[in-house]
C-alpha positions in Angstrom: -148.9 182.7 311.3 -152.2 180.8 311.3 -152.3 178.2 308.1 -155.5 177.2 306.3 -155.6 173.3 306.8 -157.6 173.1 303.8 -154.5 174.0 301.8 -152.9 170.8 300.6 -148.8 170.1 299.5 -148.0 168.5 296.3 -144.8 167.9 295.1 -143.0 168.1 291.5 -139.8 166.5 290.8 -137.6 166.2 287.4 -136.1 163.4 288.1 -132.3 164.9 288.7 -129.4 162.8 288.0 -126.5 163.6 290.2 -122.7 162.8 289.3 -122.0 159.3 289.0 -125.4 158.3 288.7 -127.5 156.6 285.7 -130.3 157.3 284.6 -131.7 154.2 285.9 -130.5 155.9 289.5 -132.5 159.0 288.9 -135.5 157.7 288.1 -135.1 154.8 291.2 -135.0 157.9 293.5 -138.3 159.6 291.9 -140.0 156.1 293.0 -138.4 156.8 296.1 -139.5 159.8 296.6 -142.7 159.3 295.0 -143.5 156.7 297.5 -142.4 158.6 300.6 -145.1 161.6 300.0 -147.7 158.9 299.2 -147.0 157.5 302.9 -146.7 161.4 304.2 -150.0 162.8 303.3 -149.1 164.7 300.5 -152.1 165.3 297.5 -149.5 164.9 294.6 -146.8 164.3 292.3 -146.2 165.8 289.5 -143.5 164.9 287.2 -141.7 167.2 284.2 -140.7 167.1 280.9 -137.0 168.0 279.8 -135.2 167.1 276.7 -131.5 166.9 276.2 -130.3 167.6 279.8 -127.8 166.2 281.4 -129.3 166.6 284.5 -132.7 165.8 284.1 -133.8 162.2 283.4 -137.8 163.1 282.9 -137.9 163.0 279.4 -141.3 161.2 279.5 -143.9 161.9 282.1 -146.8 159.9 280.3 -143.9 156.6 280.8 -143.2 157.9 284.4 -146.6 158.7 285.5 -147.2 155.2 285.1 -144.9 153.7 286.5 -145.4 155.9 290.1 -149.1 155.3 290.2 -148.1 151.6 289.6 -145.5 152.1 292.1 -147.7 154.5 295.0 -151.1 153.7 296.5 -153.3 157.3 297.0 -151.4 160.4 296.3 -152.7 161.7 293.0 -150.2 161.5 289.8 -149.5 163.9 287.0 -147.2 165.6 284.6 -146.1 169.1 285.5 -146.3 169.2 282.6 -146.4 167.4 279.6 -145.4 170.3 277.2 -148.1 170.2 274.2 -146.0 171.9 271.3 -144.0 169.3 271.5 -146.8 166.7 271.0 -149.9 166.0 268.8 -152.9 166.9 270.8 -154.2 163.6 270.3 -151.2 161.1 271.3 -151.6 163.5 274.8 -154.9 162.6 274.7 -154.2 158.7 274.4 -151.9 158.4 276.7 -153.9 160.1 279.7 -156.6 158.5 278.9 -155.4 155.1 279.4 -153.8 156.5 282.4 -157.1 157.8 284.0 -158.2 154.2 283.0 -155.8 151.9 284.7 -155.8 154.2 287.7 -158.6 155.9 287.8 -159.4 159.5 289.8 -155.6 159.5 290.4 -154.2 161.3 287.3 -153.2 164.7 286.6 -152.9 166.2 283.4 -150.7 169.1 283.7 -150.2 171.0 280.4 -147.7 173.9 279.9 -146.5 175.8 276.6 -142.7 175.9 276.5 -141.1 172.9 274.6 -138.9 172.3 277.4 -135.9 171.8 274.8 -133.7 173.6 272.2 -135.4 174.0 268.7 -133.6 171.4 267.2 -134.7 168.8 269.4 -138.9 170.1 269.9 -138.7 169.9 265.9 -136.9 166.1 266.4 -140.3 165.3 268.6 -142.7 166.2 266.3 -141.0 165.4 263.7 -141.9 169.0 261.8 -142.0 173.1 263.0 -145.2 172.6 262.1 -147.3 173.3 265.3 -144.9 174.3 267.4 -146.1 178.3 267.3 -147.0 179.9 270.6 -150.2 180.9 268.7 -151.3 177.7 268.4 -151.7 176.5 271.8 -154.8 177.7 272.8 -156.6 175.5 270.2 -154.1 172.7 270.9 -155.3 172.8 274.4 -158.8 172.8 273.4 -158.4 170.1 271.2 -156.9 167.9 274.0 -159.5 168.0 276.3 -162.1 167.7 273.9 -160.5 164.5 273.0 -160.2 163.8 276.2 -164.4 164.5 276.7 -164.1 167.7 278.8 -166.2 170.6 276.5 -164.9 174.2 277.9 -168.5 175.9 277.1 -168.5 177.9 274.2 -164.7 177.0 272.7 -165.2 175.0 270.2 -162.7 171.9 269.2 -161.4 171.5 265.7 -163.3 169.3 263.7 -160.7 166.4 264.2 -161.0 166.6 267.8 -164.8 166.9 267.3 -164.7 163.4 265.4 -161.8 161.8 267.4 -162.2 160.1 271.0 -159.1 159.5 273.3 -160.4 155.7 274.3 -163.2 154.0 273.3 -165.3 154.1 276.5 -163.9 156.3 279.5 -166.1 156.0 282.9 -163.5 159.5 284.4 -161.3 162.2 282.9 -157.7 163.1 284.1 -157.9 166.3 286.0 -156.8 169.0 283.8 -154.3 171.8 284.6 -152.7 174.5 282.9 -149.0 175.3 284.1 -147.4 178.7 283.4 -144.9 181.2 284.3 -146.1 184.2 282.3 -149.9 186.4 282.5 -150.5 184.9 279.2 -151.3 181.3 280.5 -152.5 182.9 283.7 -155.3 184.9 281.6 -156.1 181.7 279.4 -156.4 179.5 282.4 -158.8 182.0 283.3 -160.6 182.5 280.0 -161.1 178.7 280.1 -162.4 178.2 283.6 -159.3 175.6 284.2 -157.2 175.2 287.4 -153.7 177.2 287.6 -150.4 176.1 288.6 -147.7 178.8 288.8 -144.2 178.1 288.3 -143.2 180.5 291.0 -139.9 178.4 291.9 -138.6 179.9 289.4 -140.4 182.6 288.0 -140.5 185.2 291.1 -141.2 188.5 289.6 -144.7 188.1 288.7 -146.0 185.8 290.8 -148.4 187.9 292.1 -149.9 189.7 289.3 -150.2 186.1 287.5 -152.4 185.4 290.6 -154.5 189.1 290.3 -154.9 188.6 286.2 -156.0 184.3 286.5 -158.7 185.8 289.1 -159.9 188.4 287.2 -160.3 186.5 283.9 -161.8 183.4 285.3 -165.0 182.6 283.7 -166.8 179.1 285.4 -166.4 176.3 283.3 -167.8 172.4 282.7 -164.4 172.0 284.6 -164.4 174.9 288.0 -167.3 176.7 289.0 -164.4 178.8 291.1 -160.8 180.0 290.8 -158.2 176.9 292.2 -154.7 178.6 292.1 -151.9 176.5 293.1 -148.1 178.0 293.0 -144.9 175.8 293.8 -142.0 176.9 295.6 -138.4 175.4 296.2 -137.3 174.3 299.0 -135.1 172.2 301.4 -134.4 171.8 305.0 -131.6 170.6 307.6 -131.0 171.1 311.7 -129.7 174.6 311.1 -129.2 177.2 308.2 -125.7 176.5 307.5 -126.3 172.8 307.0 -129.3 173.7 304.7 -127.3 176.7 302.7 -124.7 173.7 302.3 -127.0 171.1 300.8 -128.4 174.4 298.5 -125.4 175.0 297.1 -125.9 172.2 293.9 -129.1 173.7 293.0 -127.2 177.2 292.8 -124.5 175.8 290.2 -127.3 174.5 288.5 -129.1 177.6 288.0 -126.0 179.7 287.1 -125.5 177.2 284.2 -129.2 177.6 283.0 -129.0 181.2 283.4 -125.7 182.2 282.1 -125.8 179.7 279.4 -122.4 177.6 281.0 -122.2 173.8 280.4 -125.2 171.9 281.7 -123.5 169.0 283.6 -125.6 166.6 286.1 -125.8 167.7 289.8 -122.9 168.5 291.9 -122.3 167.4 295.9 -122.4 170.4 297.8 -118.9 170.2 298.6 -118.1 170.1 295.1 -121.0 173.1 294.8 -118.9 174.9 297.5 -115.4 175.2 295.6 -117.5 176.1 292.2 -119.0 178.8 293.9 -115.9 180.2 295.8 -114.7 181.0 292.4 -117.3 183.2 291.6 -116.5 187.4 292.0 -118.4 187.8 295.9 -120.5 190.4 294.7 -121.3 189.8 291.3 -122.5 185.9 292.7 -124.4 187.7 295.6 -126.4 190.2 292.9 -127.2 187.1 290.9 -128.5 185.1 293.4 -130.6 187.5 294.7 -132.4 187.3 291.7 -132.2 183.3 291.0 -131.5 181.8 294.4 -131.6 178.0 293.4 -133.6 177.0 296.2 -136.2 179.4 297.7 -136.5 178.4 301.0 -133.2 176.5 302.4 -133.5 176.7 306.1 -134.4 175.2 309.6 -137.8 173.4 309.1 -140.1 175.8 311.4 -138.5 178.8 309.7 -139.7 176.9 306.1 -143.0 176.7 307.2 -143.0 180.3 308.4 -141.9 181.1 304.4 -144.0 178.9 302.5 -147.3 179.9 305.1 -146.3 183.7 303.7 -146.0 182.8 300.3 -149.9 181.1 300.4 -151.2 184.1 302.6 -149.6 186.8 299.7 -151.1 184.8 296.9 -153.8 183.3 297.8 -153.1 180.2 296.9 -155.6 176.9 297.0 -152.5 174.6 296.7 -148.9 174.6 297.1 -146.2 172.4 295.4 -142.9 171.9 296.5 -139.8 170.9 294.5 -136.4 170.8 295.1 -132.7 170.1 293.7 -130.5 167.8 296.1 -127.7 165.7 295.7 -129.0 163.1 297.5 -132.4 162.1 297.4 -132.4 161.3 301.0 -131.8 165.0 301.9 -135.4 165.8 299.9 -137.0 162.9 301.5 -136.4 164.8 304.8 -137.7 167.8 303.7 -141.0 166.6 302.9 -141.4 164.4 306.3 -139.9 167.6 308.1 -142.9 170.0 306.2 -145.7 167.1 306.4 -145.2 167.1 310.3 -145.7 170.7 310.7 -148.4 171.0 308.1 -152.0 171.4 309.6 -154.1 168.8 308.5 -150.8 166.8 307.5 -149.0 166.2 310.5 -151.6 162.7 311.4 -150.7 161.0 308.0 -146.9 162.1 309.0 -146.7 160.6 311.8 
């Protein structure tokens, strides 16, 4: 199958904390990791936010954003996302601004509308339940890029954001995305004329109708005179498909325990994945993961870039972002040199 070179690869990353690590070990490997698609070519990395999880040491991707574009020389850096009912739409504001400053036409601003926590600790962030309503977010959203000095047309700010600047005298403006996983933030994406990222690597089912339903609500905007659809996918790769389903198997445990409410615990070794799983009833574990693999694509690296060249050519996509759960950092490392070599239009920055 014949890729589009114009198609880019970005990564997003949590930040995982595997057994017997710190966090200070978690967020060492992001750098790492960080820095390795910088030097591969990739356009870039995003990072998320997650409250209260053992297993996730992004708590913060305004502190961690800076940080990797302090610690990375090109590649573009972003949150994906920073998740705005958890925050005042100006302290969002603030903070990219001043990141867009120190580092300018390199940051992302990734916004999405779960809290990305348990109620208890979204009303601990803001420090109310005020806000923290689906129904506001629209005119959160607004609000923040107004502050930020991007006008969406005819949607007006609030009259705070109207008065209010982000930083006293910006010369650029982070690039703005909206992140989703349902057709409501596909069809506001649209409404709004903003750029689209898709959490297909984990939310399958509607992947393509998100896609359909962005498209046919865009309207151009200050921000896209066109449609730009990016969708992320999971995946890791190894010599053969056994050694990949092997280094798979942590990222399986760790999406039973999302989905079937067990005890969250930080990342497993795939031998320890492997005698987790083999307790499981065989065809009970084989219906559920059907449904919620854990990775997407775990498999020899051509056969990957078979999967992920059919996942762009079904959606349509403009962009594709990669993540990925691992024990060892080393083993996603890997996985990106192994895609960015047989990625048109990446494979001289690879090398």
């Amino acid at each position: 199958m014949a890729l589009d070179v114009t198609i880019p690869l970005s990564v997003l990353d949590t930040a995982p904390l595997s057994a017997g690590q710190t966090s200070a070990d978690a967020l060492a490997a992001t750098t790492r990791l960080a820095q390795a698609a910088d030097t591969l070519g990739y356009r870039r990395f995003w990072v998320a936010e997650h409250h209260a999880m053992p297993m996730v040491a992004s708590t913060s991707p305004g502190v961690l954003v800076a940080h990797l574009a302090a610690a990375t020389r090109d590649i573009r850096v972003g949150s994906g996302g920073v998740m705005l009912p958890n925050h005042p739409a100006l302290v969002v504001a603030e903070q990219f601004a001043m990141l867009e400053a120190l580092h300018p036409g390199r940051i992302d601003l990734g916004i999405g509308r779960a809290p990305g926590a348990n109620p208890a600790t979204a009303a601990a962030l803001r420090r109310t339940v005020d806000g923290l309503g689906a129904e506001d977010f629209p005119a959160e959203l607004v609000d923040v890029l107004a502050l930020l000095g991007i006008r969406l047309g005819p949607t007006a700010p609030s009259a705070t954001a109207r008065r209010l600047t982000a930083t006293p005298e910006a010369t650029s403006s982070p690039e703005p995305w909206l992140l989703g996983s349902s057709l409501f933030s596909a069809q506001l994406a649209g409404e709004l004329g903003l750029p689209y990222s898709y959490a297909h690597h984990f939310a399958t089912g509607r992947t393509l109708q998100a896609a359909q339903t962005y498209r046919q609500a865009f309207r151009p905007s200050t921000v896209l005179d066109a449609p730009r659809l990016m969708v992320s996918a999971s995946v890791l790769v190894a010599d053969t498909e056994e050694e990949a389903q092997h280094l798979a198997g942590p990222s399986r445990v760790m999406t039973l325990a999302l989905r079937t409410d067990r005890p969250l615990a930080p990342v497993v070794s795939p031998d320890e994945a492997e005698r987790l799983l083999a307790g499981l009833d065989p065809q009970q574990a084989a219906d559920f993961f059907a449904q919620s693999p854990g990775t997407q694509v775990a498999t020899t690296p051509d056969r990957a870039v078979e999967e992920l060249a059919a996942l762009v050519d079904r959606t349509g996509a403009d962009e594709l972002m990669v993540t990925g759960t691992a024990f060892d950092v080393a083993d996603r490392e890997r996985t990106l040199a192994a895609l960015a070599a047989r990625w048109p239009g990446m494979a001289t920055a690879a090398a």
